[in-house]
SEMI-980074 format. One record per residue (C-alpha): x, y, z. Coordinates in steps of 0.5 Angstrom, whole numbers, plus 2048, in hexadecimal, padded with zeros to 3 digits. Example, Ala and Ser with C-alpha at 12.3 -4.5 7.8 and 13.67 -1.06 7.14 Angstrom:
% SEMI-980074
8197F781081B7FE80E
***
This chain:
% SEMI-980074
91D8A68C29198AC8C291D8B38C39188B98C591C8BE8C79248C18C49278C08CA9268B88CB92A8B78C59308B78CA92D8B38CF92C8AF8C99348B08C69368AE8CD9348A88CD9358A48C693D8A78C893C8A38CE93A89D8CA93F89D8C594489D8CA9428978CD9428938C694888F8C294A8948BD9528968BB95389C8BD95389F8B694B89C8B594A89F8BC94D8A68BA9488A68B49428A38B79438A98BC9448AF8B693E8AC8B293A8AC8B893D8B38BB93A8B68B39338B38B49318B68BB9338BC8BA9308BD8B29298BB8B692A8BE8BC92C8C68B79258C38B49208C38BA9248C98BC9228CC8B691B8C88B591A8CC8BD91C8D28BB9178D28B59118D08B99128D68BE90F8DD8BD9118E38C190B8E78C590D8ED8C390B8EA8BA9048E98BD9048F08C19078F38BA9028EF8B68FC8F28BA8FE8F98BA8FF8F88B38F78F68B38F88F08B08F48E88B38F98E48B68F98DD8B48FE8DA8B78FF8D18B89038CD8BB9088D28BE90B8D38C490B8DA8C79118DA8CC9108E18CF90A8E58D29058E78CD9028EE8D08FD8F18CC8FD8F68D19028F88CD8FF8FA8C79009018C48F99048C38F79048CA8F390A8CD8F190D8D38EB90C8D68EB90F8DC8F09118E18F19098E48EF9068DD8F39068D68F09018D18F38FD8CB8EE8FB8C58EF8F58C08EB8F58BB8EE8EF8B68ED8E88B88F28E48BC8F38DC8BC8F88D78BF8F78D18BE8FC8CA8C09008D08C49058D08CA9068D68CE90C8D68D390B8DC8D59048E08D88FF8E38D38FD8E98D58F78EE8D48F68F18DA8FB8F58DF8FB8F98E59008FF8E69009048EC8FB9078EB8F89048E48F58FF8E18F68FD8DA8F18F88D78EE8F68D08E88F68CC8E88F18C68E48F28C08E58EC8BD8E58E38BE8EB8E28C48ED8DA8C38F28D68C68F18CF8C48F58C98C68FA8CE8CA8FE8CD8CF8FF8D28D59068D28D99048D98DD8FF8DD8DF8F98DE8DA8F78E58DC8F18E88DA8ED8EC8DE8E88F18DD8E88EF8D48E38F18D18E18ED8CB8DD8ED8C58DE8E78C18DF8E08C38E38DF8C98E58D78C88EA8D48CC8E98CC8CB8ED8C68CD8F38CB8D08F78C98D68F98CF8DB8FE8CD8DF8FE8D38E48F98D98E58F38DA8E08EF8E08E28EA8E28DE8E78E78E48E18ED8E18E28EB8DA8DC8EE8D78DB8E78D18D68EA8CB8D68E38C78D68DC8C98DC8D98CD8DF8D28CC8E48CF8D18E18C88CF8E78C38D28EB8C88D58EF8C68DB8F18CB8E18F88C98E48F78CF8E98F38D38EC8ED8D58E78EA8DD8E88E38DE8E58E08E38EB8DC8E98E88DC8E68E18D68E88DC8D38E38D78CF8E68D28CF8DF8CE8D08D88CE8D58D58D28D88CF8D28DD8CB8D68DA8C48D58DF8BF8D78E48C48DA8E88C38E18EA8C78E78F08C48EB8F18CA8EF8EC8D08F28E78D28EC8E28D88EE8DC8DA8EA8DA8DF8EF8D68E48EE8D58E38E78CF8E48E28CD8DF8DC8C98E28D78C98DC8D38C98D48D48CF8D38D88D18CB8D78D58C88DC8D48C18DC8D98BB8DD8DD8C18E08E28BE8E68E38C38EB8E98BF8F08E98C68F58E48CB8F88E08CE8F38DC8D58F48D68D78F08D38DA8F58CE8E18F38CF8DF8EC8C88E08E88C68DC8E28C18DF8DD8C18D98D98C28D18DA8C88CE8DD8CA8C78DE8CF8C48E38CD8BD8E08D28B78E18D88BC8E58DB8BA8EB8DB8BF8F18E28BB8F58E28C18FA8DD8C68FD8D88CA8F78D48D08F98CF8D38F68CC8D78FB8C88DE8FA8C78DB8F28C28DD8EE8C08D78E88BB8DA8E48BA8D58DF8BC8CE8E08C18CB8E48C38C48E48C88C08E88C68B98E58CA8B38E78D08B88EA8D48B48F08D58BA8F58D98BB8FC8D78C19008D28C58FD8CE8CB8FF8C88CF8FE8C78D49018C28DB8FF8C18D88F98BB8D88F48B98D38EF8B48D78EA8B58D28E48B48CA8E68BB8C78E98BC8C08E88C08BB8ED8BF8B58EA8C48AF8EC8C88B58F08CC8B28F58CF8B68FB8D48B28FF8D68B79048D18BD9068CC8C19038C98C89068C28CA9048C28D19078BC8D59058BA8D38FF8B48D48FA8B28D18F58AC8D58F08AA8D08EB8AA8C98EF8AB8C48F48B08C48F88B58BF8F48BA8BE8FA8B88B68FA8BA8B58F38C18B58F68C58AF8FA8C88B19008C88AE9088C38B290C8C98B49118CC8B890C8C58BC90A8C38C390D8BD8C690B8BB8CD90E8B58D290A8B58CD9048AE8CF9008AA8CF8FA8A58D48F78A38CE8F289C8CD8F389A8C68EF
***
């Protein structure tokens, strides 16, 4: 029998005494098997107690850490309160709304579980406290059992999020990413946020999944955004977004409505054998080549105003029944 946590061990205790009461010992025999047992479980239960208290680590040790400008490397911990960088000591005003703390150490998590909410960006009555990091931000392999709030940071180095589960609210809204991104494998329990968010690199979100809402809208891609094998299970927004480089939609699947309305793609754009429900274009221009090769749209599909500057029109590259297609003001400047 496996024990996890330290307060199985009564669960377990209760039971093996349960059993001995059942069987033929004298009472004496009994007595001792009882005692002998009693012993056992509570040395282990002391140790796993132990054991747990030694894997944990305090928020205010971290904040300490990044006061004290030295990196953060911290792995298989769990973070049991709220870790609040706002709440760092060198935080300057920036204008009457605005106050802004400045990490320049690295900070890296890796195998880490945090109970309580992650914290970089806070609105009081009337001020804003946000953070810029000059250095690599990493959380890889952790768990996130509260609000992640990380709105409006401004960060230098790598931003990498990979193979994360965010059970509640991830809101990455108007961060500013100067490196490259990497959310590889992550998976969204609750709603995602990314609307107004720059990407000045790379992004990589290949094999990520949306349970809840995700929204991009709005958001600038400077570099090549990955968003392949992507399962979007709910509505999802990206809508006025521009791309500057390539993006790849590649193999994702769209459950619910997906909207790229009033998006600009500059370069190009592929959203090869994706398996999408109701999606809409509408004031979009593609000025890079777009492929829907193998695309298959089960509901809906909204072609509203749409120019294509670089070639054909490709919308005969997807599978979709004619009842379910609307196509208004769709053109091509290509000329062959």
């Amino acid at each position: 029998m496996i024990i996890s946590e330290p307060g199985q061990y009564g669960l377990v205790l209760f039971f093996y005494l349960k059993k001995i009461t059942t069987m033929t010992f004298n009472h004496n025999k009994r007595i001792h098997w009882i005692l002998a047992l009693t012993s056992l479980f509570l040395l282990n239960s002391c140790q796993a107690q132990k054991k747990s208290k030694m894997n944990s680590i305090s928020a205010k040790e971290i904040i300490g850490l990044i006061n004290s400008q030295k990196p953060v490397h911290i792995q298989n911990r769990t973070i049991q309160d709220d870790l609040d960088f706002t709440t760092i000591s060198n935080a300057d005003q920036v204008n009457e709304s605005l106050d802004q703390y400045i990490i320049n150490s690295g900070i890296h998590f890796s195998n880490c579980r945090f109970l309580g909410k992650i914290i970089f960006f806070k609105q009081e009555k009337n001020k804003m406290i946000s953070g810029k990091i000059n250095a690599t931000l990493s959380f890889v392999n952790c768990g996130f059992d509260a609000e992640f709030m990380a709105k409006s940071l401004d960060i230098s180095g790598m931003l990498s999020l990979p193979s994360c589960t965010f059970s509640k609210v991830a809101n990455f809204e108007d961060i500013n990413a100067n490196h490259d991104v990497n959310f590889s494998k992550s998976i969204f329990n609750e709603e995602a946020r990314f609307q107004n968010a720059v990407f000045q690199r790379r992004l990589n979100m290949l094999g990520c999944e949306f349970t809840k809402v995700a929204s991009f809208q709005g958001s600038s891609f400077r570099g090549d955004a990955q968003l392949s094998n992507i399962k979007f299970l709910e509505y999802c927004d990206f809508g006025i977004c521009q791309f500057h480089e390539n993006v790849f939609f590649n193999y994702s699947i769209f459950q619910k409505k997906a909207i790229f309305n009033q998006c600009v793609f500059n370069n190009r754009a592929e959203w090869n054998d994706t398996k999408m429900y109701h999606v809409e274009f509408k004031n979009t221009q593609f000025r890079g080549l777009a492929s829907f090769v193998n695309a298959a749209i089960s509901g809906k599909a909204i072609w509203d105003r749409v120019t294509f500057f670089t070639q054909a029109i490709p919308l005969d590259q997807c599978t979709i029944q004619k009842e379910n297609l609307t196509v208004n003001e769709v053109v091509t400047l290509y000329k062959n």
